[in-house]
N, C-alpha and C positions, 0 to 999 in steps of 0.2 A: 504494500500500500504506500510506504515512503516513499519507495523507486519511483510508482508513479505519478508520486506529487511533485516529486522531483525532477522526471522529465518534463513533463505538464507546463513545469516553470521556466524551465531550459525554453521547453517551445514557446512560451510566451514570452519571455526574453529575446529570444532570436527574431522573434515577427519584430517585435519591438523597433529590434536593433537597425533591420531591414525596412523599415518604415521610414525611419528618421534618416536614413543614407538613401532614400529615394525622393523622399521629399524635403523641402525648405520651410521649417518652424521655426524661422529667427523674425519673423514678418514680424512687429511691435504694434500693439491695439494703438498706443501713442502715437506714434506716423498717421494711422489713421485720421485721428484726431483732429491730427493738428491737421492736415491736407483739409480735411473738412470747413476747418476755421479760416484756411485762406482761403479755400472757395468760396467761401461765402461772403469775405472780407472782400476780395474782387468782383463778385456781383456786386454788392451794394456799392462799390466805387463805379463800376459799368453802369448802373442806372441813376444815380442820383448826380454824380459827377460830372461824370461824360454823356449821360441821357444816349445810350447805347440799349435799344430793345428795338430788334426790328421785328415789324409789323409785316410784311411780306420778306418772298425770296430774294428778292433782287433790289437793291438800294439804291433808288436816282438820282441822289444827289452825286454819289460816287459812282455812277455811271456817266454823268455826266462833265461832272469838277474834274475827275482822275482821282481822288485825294477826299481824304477826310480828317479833322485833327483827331475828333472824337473817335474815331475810327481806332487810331494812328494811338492813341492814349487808352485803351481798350484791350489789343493789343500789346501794348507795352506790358499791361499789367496780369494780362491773360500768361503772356510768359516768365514774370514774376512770380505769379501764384504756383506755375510748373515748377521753376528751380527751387522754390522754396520746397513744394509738396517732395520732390526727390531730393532734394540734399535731407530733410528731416527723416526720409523713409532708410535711406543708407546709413545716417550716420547711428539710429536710432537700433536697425538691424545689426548693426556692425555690434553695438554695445551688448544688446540680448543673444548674438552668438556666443560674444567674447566671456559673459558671463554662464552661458550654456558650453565655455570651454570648447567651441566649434569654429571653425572656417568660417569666416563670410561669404568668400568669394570662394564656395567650394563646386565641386562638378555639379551640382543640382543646382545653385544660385545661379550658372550659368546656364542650364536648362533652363528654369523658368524668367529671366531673363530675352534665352529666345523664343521662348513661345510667346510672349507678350511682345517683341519686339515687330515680327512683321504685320500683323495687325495695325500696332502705333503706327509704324512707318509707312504704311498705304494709307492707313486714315492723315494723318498729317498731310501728304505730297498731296491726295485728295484737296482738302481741306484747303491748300494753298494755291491749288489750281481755279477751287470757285471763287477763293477771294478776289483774285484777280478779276473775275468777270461781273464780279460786285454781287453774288449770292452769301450777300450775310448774313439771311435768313437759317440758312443751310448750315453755318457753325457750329450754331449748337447741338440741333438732332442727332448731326454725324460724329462730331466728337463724342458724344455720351455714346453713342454704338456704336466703334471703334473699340473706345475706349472699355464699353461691356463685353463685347470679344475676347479683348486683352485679358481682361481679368477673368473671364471665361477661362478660357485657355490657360492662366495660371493657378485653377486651383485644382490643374490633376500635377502639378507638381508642388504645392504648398497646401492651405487650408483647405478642405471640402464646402469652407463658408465662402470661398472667393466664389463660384460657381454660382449661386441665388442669386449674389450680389450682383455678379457681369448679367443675368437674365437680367436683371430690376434695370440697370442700367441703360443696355439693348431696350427695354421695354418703355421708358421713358423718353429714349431718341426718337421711336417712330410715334409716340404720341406728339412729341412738339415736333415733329415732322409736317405731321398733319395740321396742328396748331399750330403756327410760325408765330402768333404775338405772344404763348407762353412758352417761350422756347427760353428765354434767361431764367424765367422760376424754375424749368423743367432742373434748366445745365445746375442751376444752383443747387436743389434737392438733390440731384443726383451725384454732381462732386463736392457737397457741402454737405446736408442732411445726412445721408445715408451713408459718407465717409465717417459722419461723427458717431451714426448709431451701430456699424459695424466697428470700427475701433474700439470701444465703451465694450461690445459683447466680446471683442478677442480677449480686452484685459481683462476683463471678469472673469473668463469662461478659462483662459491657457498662461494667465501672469499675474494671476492674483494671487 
């Protein structure tokens, strides 16, 4: 009867072990967090600020002008809230490895890395291709569904929570898709809201 509580253990150990060298559990509910608080910190700057919420696909004043400032300062801060969200997720990951005594940068970091990678990088060139043609309607829906992909796609190498999250994500792109005037609340909810209330359930639930 010992032997076999004793193997029993062994095999639950080894799934264990196998587990955690297949997948990436340095992700921090904290990154989350905070990415959620910039996102939202950047909407409200996008509409109160710069009165950036477009109402249809296509934008005529910058189809017409070439140029927009509010546009242009939109933008600016659209790529702000990115380096922010990823310098917090890495440096934050880096620290719960280090303290989980594990690699950061280890062969499965670098798996899910590529799996979220070509996703990003066609929705981005995308993304940059209708700017130019002044579809700024089109930013937000596509980024949030790019973006639900990505994180789709990373949680068969990290959390099984990434997975609901990239559908909710996906699922909010093509409703302000179809809506194009609540397409800022959507982008907000979906890299703001939903960043803050899945962070809050990773720390509770895997760092508490």
């Amino acid at each position: 009867m010992k032997k076999e509580k004793d193997y029993l253990r062994d095999i639950t150990e080894i799934r264990h072990l196998m587990e955690r060298s297949s997948r990436f559990y340095s992700l921090s509910g904290s990154a989350g967090i905070l990415a959620g608080c910039y996102a939202l910190i950047g909407a409200f700057l996008a509409y109160w600020l710069f009165d950036f919420n477009p109402t249809s696909v296509t934008d005529p004043d910058l189809l017409s002008e070439g140029s927009s400032p509010n546009l242009a300062k939109t933008l600016m801060t659209a790529v702000l809230v990115l380096v922010l969200a990823v310098g917090s997720t890495v440096f934050l990951s880096y620290q719960k490895a280090s303290k989980r005594k594990e690699t950061a940068w280890s062969p499965t970091a670098r798996r899910l890395v590529l799996q979220m990678a070509v996703p990003l990088t066609a929705g981005g060139l995308l993304l940059l291709l209708l700017l130019g043609k002044g579809m700024t309607g089109l930013l937000a829906p596509l980024s949030l569904i790019f973006y639900g992909l990505a994180i789709f796609n990373a949680g068969h190498a990290a959390f099984n929570e990434l997975k609901p999250l990239g559908l909710l994500q996906v699922g909010l792109g093509l409703f302000c898709a179809h809506f194009i005037p609540y397409g800022l609340l959507c982008w907000a909810i979906g890299f703001g809201l939903l960043h803050i209330l899945f962070g809050l359930y990773m720390h509770v639930t895997y760092e508490k």
